[in-house]
C-alpha positions as CSV (number, residue, x, y, z in Angstrom):
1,X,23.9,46.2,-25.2
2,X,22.3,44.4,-21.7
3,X,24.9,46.3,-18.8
4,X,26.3,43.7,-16.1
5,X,23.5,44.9,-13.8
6,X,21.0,43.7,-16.0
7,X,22.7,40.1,-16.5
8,X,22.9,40.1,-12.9
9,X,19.2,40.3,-12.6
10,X,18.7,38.2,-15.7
11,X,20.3,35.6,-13.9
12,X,18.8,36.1,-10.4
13,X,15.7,35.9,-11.9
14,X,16.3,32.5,-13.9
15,X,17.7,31.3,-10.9
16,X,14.4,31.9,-9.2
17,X,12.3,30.8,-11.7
18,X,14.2,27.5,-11.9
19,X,14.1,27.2,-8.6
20,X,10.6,27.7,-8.1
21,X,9.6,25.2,-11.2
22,X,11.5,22.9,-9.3
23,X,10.0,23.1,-5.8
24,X,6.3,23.0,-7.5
25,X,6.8,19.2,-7.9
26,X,4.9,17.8,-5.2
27,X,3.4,14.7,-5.0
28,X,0.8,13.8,-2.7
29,X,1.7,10.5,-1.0
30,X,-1.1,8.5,0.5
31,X,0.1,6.3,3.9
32,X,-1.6,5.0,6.8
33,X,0.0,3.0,9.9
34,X,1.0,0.0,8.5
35,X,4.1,-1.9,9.6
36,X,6.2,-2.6,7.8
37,X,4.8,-0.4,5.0
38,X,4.2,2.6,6.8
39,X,4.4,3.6,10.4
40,X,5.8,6.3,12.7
41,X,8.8,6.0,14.6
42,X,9.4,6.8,18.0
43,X,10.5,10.3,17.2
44,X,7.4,10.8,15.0
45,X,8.7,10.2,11.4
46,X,6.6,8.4,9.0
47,X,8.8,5.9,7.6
48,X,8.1,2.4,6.3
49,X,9.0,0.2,2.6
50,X,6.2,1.8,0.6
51,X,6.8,5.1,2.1
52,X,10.7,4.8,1.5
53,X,10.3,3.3,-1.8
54,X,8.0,5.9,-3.4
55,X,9.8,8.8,-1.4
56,X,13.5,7.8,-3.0
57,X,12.3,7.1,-7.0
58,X,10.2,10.4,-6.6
59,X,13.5,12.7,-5.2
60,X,15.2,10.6,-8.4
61,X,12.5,12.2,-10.8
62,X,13.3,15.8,-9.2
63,X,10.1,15.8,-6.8
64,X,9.1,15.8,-3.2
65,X,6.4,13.3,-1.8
66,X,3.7,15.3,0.6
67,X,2.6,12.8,2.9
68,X,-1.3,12.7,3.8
69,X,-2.5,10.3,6.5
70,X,-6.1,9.1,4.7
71,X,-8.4,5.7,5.2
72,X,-7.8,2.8,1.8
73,X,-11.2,3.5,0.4
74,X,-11.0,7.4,0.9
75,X,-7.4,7.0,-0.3
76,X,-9.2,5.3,-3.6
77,X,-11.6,8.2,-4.1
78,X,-9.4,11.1,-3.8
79,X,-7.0,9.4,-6.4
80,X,-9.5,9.1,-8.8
81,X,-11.0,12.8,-8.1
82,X,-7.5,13.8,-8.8
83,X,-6.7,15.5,-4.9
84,X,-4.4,12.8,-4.5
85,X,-1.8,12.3,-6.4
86,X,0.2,8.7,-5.2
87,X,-1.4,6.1,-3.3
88,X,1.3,3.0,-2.5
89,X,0.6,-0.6,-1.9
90,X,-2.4,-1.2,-4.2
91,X,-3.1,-4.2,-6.9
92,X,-3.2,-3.3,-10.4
93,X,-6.7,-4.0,-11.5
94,X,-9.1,-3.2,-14.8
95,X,-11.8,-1.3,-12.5
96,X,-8.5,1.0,-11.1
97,X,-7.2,1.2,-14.4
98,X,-10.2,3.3,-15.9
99,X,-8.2,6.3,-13.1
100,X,-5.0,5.3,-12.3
101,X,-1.5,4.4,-14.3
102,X,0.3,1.7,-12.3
103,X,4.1,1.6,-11.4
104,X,6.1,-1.4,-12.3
105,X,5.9,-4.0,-9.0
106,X,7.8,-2.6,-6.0
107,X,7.0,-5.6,-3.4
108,X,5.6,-9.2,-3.0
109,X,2.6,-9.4,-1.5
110,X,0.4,-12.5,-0.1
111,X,-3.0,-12.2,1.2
112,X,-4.0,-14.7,3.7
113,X,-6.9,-15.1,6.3
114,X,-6.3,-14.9,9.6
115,X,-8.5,-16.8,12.5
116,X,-9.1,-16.8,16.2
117,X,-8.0,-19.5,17.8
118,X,-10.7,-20.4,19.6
119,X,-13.4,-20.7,16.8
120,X,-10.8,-21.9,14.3
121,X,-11.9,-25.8,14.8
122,X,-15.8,-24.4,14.1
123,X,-15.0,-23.8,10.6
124,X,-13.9,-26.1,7.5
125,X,-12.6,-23.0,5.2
126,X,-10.2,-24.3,1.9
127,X,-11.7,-21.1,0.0
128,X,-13.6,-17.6,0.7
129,X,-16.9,-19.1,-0.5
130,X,-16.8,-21.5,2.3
131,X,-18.3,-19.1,4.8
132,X,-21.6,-18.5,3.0
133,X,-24.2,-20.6,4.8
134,X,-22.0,-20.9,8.1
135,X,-21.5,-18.3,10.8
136,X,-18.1,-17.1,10.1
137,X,-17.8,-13.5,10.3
138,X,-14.9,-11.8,8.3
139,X,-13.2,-8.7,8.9
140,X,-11.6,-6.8,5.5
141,X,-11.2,-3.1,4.2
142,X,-13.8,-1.5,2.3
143,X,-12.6,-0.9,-1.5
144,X,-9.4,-3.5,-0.9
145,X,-9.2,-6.3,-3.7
146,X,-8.2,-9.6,-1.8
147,X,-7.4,-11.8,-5.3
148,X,-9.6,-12.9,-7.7
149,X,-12.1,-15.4,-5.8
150,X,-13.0,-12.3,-3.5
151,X,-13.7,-10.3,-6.4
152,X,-15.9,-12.8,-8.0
153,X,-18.0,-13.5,-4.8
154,X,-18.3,-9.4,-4.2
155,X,-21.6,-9.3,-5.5
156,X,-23.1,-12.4,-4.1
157,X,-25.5,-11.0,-1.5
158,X,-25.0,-14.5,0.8
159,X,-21.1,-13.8,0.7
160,X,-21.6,-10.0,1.8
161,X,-23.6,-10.9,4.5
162,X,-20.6,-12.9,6.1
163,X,-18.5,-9.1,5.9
164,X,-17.5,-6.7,8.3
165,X,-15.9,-3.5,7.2
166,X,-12.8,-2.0,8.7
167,X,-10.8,0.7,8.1
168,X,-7.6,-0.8,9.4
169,X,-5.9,-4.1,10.0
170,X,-5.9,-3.4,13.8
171,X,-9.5,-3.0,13.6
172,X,-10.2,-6.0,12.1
173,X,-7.5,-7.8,14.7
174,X,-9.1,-6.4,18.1
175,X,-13.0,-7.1,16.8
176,X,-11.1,-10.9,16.4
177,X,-9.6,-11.1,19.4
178,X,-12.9,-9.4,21.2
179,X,-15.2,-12.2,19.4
180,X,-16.9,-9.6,17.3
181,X,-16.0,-11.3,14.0
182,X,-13.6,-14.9,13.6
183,X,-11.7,-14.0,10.4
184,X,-9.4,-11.2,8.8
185,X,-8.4,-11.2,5.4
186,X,-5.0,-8.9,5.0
187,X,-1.8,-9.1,3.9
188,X,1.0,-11.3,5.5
189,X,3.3,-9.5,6.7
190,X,1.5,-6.7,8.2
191,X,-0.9,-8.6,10.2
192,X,1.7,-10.8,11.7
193,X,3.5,-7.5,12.8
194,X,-0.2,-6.6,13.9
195,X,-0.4,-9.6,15.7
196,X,2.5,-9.5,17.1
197,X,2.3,-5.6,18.1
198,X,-0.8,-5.7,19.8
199,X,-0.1,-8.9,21.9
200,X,-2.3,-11.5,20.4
201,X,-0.6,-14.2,19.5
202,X,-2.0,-16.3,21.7
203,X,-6.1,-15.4,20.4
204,X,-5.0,-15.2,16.5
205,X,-3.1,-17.4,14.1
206,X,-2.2,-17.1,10.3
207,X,-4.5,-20.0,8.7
208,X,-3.3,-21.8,5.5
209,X,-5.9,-20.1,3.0
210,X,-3.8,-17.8,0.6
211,X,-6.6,-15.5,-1.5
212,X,-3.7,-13.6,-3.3
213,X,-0.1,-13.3,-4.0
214,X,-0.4,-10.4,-6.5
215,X,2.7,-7.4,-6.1
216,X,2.5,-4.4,-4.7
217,X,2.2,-1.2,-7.4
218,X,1.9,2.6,-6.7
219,X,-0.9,3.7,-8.4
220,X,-1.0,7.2,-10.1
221,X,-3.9,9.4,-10.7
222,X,-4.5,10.0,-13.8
223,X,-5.7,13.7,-13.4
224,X,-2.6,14.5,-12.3
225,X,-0.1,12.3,-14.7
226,X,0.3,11.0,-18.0
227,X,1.9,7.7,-18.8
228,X,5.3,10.1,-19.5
229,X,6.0,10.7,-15.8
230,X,4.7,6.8,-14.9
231,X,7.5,5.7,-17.2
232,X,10.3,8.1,-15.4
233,X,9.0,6.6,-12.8
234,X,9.4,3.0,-13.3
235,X,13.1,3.9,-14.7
236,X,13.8,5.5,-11.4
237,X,12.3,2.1,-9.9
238,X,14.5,0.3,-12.1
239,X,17.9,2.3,-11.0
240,X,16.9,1.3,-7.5
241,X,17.2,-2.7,-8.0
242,X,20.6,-1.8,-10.0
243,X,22.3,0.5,-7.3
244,X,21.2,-1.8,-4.3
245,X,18.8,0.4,-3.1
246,X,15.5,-1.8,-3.0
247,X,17.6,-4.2,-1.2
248,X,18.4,-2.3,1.6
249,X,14.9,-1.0,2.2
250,X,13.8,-4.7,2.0
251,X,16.4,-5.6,4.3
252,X,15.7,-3.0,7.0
253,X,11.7,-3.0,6.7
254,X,11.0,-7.2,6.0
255,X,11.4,-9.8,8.5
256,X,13.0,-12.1,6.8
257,X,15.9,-13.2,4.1
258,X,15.3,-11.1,1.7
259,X,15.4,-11.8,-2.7
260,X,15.4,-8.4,-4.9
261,X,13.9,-10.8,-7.3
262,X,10.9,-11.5,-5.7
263,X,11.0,-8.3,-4.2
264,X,10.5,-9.8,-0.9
265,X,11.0,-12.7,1.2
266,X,13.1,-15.5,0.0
């Protein structure tokens, strides 16, 4: 018959066990500074809508997020390699689909192009492929998807020859306002807040030329999931938009009226 003692330590020992089963759920979380998306505060925390978002339906599935700082197209190769495990704020598409499950939508998202004022009047631009055989030099971030037209022109060697890689919307917004390039594809919000930020309104203006308005998903590595978790996932997601809690981050991160049914902007 076990003695009290050894229930006691039976039970310790669950309790232990438990609790370290629970603590070994850690997610790896990409983020890079990205108002309103992701950013550091003036205290030093990284906070943001895709940080909060993923950081709130991950403690709801019983795990912790590990943020790591990491450049988009590094960001791309490490989830497929497996070393990292979430990466926030990517488009759902058939070449990342071969390594990554995707989360239901979490935001809106537009892509636009972005010009320096003073060449603007240089260039007649109603789509991307209006740049080949001009001078038009466009900034955008190596591995990013910028909507289906991009895509298409990708491997159309005139069209590349128009690119400039960055690693970072305020790269691609100081080489504008510098004169090194005269465009920047990127999404909507964040480059206004870019804009806006760095103090150069008066050198760079939205343009009219929309190239995406695809959502937002997290993307999941596939080394490190199965569709099981995804779907806990997306039910967390889901309990979020019920409970108010996707509004509240849209309200405090977006600046604008926000609509939890376009998970965005009004």
């Amino acid at each position: 018959m076990p003695t009290p003692l050894r229930c006691a330590l039976w039970a310790l020992g669950w309790l232990v066990g438990a609790g370290v089963q629970a603590a070994a759920c850690v997610k790896s979380l990409r983020w890079s500074d990205m108002p309103p998306y992701a950013f550091k505060d003036p205290q030093g925390t990284i906070q943001g809508l895709h940080v909060d978002l993923a950081r709130e339906a991950l403690k709801r599935v019983g795990c912790d997020a590990r943020l790591v700082e990491m450049p988009w197209a590094r960001a791309l190769m490490e989830l497929e390699r497996g070393r990292l495990d979430l990466l926030p704020g990517a488009a759902d598409t058939p070449e990342r689909a071969a390594f990554a499950f995707f989360s239901r939508p979490t935001n809106s998202a537009r892509t636009v192009l972005f010009v320096a004022r003073k060449t603007r009047h240089q260039y007649r631009l109603n789509t991307l492929a209006d740049i080949m055989g001009t001078d038009f030099r466009l900034a955008v971030r190596r591995g990013s998807t910028y909507g289906a037209e991009y895509d298409a022109l990708l491997p159309n060697p005139e069209f590349v020859k128009r690119l400039t890689f960055v690693t970072a919307p305020q790269s691609g917004m100081r080489m504008m306002a510098a004169g090194r390039v005269d465009g920047h594809l990127g999404d909507e919000l964040a480059g206004l807040h870019t804009i806006q930020t760095l103090g150069l309104s008066d050198a760079i203006q939205r343009s009219k030329l929309v190239t995406s308005k695809d959502a937002d998903h997290i993307a999941f590595s596939k080394v490190t999931h199965d569709a099981a978790f995804v779907q806990r996932f997306n039910a967390a997601l889901g309990r979020m938009v019920e409970d108010g809690t996707t509004k509240r981050l849209l309200e405090r991160y977006l600046p604008c009226p926000v609509s939890v049914e376009k998970l965005g902007c009004q």
